[in-house]
C-alpha positions as CSV (number, residue, x, y, z in Angstrom):
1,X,-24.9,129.3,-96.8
2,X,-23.4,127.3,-99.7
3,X,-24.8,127.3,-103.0
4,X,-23.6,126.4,-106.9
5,X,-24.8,130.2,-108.6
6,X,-25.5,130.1,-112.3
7,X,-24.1,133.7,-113.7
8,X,-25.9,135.4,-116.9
9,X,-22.8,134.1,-119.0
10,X,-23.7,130.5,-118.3
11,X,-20.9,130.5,-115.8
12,X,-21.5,127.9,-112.2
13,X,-19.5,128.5,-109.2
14,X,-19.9,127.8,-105.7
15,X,-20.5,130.5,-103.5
16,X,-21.8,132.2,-100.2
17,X,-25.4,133.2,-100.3
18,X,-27.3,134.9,-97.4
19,X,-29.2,132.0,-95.9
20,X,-33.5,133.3,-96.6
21,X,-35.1,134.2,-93.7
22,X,-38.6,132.5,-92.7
23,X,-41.5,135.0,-93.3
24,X,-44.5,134.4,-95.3
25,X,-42.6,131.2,-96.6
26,X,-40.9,127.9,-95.0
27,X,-36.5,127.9,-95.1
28,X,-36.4,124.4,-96.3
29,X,-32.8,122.8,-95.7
30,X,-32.0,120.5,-98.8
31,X,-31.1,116.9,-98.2
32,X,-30.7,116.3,-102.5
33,X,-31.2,118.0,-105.6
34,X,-31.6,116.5,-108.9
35,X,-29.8,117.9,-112.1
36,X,-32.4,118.3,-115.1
37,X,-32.7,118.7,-118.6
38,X,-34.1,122.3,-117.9
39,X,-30.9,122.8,-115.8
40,X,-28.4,122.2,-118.1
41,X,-30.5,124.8,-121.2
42,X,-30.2,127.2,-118.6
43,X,-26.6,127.0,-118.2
44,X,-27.1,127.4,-122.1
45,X,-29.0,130.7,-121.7
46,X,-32.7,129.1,-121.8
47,X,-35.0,131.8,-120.0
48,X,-32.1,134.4,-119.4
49,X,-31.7,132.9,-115.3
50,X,-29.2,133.9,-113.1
51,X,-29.0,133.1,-109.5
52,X,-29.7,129.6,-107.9
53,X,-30.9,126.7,-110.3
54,X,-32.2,123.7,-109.5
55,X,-36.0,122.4,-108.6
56,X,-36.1,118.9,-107.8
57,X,-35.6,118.8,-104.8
58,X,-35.8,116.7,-101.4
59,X,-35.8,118.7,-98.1
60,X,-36.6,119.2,-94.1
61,X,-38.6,122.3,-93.0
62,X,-35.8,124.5,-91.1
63,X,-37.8,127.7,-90.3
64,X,-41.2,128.9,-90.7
65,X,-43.4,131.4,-89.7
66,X,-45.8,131.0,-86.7
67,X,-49.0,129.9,-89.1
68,X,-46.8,127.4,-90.9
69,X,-44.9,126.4,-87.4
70,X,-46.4,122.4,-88.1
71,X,-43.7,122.3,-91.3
72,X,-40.9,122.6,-89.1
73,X,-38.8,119.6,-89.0
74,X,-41.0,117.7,-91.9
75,X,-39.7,116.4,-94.7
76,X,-40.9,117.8,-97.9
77,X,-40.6,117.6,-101.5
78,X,-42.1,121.2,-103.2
79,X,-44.3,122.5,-106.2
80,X,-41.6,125.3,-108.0
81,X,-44.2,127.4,-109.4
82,X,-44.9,130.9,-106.8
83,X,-48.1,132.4,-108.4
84,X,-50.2,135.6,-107.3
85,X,-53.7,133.6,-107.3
86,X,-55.3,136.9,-108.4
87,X,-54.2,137.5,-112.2
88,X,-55.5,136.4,-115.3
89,X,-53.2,133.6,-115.8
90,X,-54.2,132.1,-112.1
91,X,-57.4,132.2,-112.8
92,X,-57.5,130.7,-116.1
93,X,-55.1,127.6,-115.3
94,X,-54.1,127.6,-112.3
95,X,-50.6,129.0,-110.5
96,X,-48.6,127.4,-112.9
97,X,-50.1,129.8,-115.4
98,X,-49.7,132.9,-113.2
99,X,-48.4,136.1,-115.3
100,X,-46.3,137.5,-112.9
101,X,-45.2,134.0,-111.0
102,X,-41.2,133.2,-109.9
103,X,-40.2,129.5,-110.6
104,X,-37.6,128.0,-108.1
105,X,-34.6,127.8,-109.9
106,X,-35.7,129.1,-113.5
107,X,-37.5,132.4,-113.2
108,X,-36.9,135.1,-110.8
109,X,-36.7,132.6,-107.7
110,X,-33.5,131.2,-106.2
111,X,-33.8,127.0,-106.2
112,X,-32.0,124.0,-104.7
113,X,-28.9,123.6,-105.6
114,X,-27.8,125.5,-102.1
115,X,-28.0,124.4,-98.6
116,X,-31.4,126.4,-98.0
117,X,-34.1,127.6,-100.3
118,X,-37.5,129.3,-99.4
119,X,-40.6,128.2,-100.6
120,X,-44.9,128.7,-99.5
121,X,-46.2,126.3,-97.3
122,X,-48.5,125.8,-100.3
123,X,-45.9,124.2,-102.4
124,X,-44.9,121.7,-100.2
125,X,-45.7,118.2,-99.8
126,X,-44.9,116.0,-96.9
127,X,-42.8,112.9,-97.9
128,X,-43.8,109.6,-96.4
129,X,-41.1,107.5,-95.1
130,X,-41.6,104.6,-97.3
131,X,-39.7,106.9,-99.9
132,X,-36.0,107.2,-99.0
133,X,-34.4,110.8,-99.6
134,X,-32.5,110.3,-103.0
135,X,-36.1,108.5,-104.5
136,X,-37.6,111.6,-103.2
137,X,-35.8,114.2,-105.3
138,X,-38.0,112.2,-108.1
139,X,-41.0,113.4,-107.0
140,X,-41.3,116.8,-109.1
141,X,-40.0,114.7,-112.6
142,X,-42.3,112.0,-111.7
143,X,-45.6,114.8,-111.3
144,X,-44.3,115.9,-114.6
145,X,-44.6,112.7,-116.5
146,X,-48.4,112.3,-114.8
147,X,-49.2,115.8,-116.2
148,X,-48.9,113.7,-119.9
149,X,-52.0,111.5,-118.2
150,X,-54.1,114.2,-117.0
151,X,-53.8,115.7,-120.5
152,X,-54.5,113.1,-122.9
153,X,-56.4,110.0,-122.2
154,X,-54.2,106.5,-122.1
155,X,-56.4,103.6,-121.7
156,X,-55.6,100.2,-121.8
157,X,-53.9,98.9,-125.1
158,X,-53.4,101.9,-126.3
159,X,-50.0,102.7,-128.6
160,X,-47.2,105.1,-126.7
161,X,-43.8,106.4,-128.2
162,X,-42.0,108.0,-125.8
163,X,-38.8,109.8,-127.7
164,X,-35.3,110.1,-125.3
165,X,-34.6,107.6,-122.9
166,X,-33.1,109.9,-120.2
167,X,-34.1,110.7,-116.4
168,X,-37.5,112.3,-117.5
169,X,-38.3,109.8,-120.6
170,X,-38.2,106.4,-118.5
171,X,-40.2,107.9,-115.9
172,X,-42.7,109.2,-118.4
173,X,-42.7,105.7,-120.1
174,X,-43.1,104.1,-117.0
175,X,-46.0,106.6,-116.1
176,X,-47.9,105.6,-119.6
177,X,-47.5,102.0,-119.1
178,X,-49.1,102.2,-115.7
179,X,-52.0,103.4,-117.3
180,X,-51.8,100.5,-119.6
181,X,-50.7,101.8,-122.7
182,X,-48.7,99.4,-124.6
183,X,-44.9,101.4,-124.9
184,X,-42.1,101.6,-127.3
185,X,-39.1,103.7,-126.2
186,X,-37.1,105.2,-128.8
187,X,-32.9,105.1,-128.0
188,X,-30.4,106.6,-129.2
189,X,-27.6,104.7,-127.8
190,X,-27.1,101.3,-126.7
191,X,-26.5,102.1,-123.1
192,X,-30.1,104.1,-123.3
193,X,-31.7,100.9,-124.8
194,X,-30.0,99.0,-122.1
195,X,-31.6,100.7,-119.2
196,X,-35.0,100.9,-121.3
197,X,-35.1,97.2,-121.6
198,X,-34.1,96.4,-117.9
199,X,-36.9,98.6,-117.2
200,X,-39.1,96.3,-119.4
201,X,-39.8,97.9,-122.6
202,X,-39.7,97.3,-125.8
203,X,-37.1,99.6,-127.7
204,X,-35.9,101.1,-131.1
205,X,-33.0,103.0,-132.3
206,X,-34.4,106.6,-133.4
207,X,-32.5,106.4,-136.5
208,X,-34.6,103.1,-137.4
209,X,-38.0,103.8,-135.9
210,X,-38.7,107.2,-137.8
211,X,-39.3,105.0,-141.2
212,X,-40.0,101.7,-139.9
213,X,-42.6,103.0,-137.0
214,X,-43.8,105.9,-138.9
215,X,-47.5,107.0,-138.2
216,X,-47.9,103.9,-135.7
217,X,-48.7,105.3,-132.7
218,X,-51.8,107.0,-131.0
219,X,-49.5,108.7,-128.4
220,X,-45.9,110.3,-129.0
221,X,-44.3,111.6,-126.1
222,X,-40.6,113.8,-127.1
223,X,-38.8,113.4,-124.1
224,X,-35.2,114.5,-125.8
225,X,-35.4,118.5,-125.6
226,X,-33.6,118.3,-128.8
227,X,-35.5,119.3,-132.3
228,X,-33.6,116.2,-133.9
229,X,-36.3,114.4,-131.4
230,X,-39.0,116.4,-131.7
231,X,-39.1,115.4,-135.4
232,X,-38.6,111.7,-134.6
233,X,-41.8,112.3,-132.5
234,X,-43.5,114.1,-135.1
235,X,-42.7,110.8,-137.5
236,X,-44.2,108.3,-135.1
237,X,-47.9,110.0,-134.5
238,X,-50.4,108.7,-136.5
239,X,-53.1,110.8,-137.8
240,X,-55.5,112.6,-135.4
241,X,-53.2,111.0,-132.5
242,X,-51.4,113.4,-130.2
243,X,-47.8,114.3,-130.2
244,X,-46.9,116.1,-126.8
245,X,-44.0,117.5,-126.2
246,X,-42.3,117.1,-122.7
247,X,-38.8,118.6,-122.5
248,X,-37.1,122.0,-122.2
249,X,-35.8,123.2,-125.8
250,X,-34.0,125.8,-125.8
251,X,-33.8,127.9,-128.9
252,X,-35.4,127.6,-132.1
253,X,-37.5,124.1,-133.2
254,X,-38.6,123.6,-136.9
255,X,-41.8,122.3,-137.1
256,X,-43.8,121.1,-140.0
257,X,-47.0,122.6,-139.6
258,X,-48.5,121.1,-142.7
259,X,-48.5,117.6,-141.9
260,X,-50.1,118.5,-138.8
261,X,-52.3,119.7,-140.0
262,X,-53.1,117.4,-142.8
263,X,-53.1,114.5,-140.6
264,X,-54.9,116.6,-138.0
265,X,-52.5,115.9,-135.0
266,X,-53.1,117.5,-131.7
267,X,-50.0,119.1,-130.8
268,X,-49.8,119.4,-126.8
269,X,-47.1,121.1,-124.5
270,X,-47.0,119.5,-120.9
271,X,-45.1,120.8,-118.3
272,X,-45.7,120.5,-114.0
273,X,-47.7,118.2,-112.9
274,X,-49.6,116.4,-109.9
275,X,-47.5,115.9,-106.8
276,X,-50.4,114.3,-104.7
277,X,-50.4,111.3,-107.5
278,X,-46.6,111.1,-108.0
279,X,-45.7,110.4,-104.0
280,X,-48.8,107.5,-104.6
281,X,-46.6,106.1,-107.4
282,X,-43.5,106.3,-105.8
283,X,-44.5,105.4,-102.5
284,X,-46.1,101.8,-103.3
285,X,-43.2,101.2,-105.5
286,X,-45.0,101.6,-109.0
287,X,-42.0,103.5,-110.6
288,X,-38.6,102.4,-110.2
289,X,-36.0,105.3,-109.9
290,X,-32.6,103.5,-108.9
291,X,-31.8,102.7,-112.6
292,X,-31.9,106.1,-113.4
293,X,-29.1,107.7,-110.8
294,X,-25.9,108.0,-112.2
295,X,-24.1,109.8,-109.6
296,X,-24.6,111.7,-106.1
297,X,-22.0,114.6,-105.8
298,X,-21.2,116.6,-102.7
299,X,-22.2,120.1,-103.3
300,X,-18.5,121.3,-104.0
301,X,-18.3,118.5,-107.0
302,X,-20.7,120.3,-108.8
303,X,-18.6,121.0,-112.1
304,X,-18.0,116.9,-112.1
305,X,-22.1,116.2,-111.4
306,X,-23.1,118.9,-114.2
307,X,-20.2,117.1,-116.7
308,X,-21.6,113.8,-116.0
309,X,-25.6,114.8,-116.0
310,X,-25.3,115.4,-120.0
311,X,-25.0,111.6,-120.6
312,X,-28.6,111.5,-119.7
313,X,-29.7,109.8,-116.5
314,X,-30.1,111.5,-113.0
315,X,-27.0,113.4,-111.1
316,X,-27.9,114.5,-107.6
317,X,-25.7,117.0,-105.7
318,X,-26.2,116.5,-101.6
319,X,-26.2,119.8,-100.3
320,X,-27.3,118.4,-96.8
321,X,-26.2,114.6,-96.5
């Protein structure tokens, strides 16, 4: 099979793989993959992966083995995280948490950016047909911005910042305010603050907001992956509000540990998140996700999807289409 490899140098080609054979997990043929934040940082050397990347993904069930037989020929979107179920982290927190798990794509675990990849039954979630295939590969971002929810408690009226107005920040936003919370996005650019207000929210320019909107808001949600964001964030919380920090950041991140402490700020990383609640929001329309696409590339057109996928917004490659 085809797939875009990711060598320890940060160097992407497009290669032959050996197609994975169906045994105690489904060969899922991928229709779409989604370029993320965490991609790109591990072209950049973030977790030390080689092999594979990608983990949003959109696929049919090709193969399976006979007690997963019923996947065959659905369509699936799929959890990335492969735990044990028996350690200490697994049974502390879940799969996500496991101490010796593989990640599709980031640890130890080929991922999507390839004709085929291999993944549980248990990871996978059937995709409804109200959800065309390139909304689809949204499904893992969007269960990522509902981990924020499950994590700290957005009621109606309540003051949210998200920080970065890119693929994952407008669908966290979006997330928040269907929870009620009243949002401000914070931009960088005006093409950001373009598609932030088409999307219906109020917006400020992060140069701006860090002095005119410090200490204003209950929630603060850094969505830029960047430490020049995460302080932006860390301007915007107000005391004893939470400040949780949703993006890959690869290297090192200053952080000012004194003011939160003084102000007693709870600091909260958030990572994977509920799939079950993400097709829901998807699926009845609730989150829009066409704004967000800035290109579908073939799978040899990588180079040109990766180039384009560090202006921000979504890039799909189409491994399958």
């Amino acid at each position: 099979m085809r797939a875009v490899v990711l060598d320890a140098d940060g160097t992407l080609s497009l290669r032959d793989r050996p197609k994975p054979v169906a045994g105690d997990e489904c060969v899922i043929r991928v229709i779409a993959a989604g370029i993320c934040g965490t991609d790109l940082e591990l072209v950049r050397g973030y977790a030390g992966f080689s092999g594979v990347p990608g983990h949003e993904f959109v696929g049919v069930v090709d193969e399976a083995g006979p007690d997963d037989s019923a996947w065959i020929g659905r369509r699936v979107a799929g959890e990335i995280t492969v735990g044990c179920g028996a350690c200490a982290g697994c049974r502390a927190a879940g799969r996500g948490h496991c101490d010796v798990r593989t990640v599709a794509g980031i640890r130890g675990r080929d991922g999507a950016f390839a004709e085929y990849l291999s993944l549980p039954s248990a990871n996978l979630h059937a995709v409804p047909d109200s959800i065309a295939d390139l909304a689809a590969v949204f499904i893992e971002p969007i269960a990522a911005a509902c981990r924020v929810v499950e994590q700290v408690r957005i009621e109606a009226g309540i003051r949210a910042a998200v920080v970065g107005a890119g693929r994952l920040g407008l669908l966290v936003a979006q997330v928040l305010r269907e929870h009620g919370a009243r949002l401000t996005v914070v931009v960088r650019s005006e093409a950001s603050r373009s598609i932030a207000s088409a999307l219906g929210f109020e917006t400020a320019f992060a140069d701006s907001a860090r002095a005119s909107l410090a200490r204003r808001f209950d929630v603060v949600v850094d969505a830029t992956g960047e430490p020049a964001g995460f302080a932006v964030a860390g301007a915007l919380v107000r005391p004893r509000g939470a400040l949780v920090v949703k993006s890959t950041i690869h290297g090192e991140t200053p952080v000012p540990l004194s003011s939160l402490v003084v102000d007693e700020v709870s600091l909260i990383g958030s990572r994977c998140g509920p799939f079950a609640r993400a097709i829901e929001l998807l699926g009845d329309g609730r989150i829009e996700v066409k704004p967000l696409v800035a290109g579908v590339y073939p799978l040899e057109q990588y180079a040109e999807a990766f180039h384009l996928a560090k202006r921000g917004l979504k890039v799909m490659l189409t491994p399958g289409r």
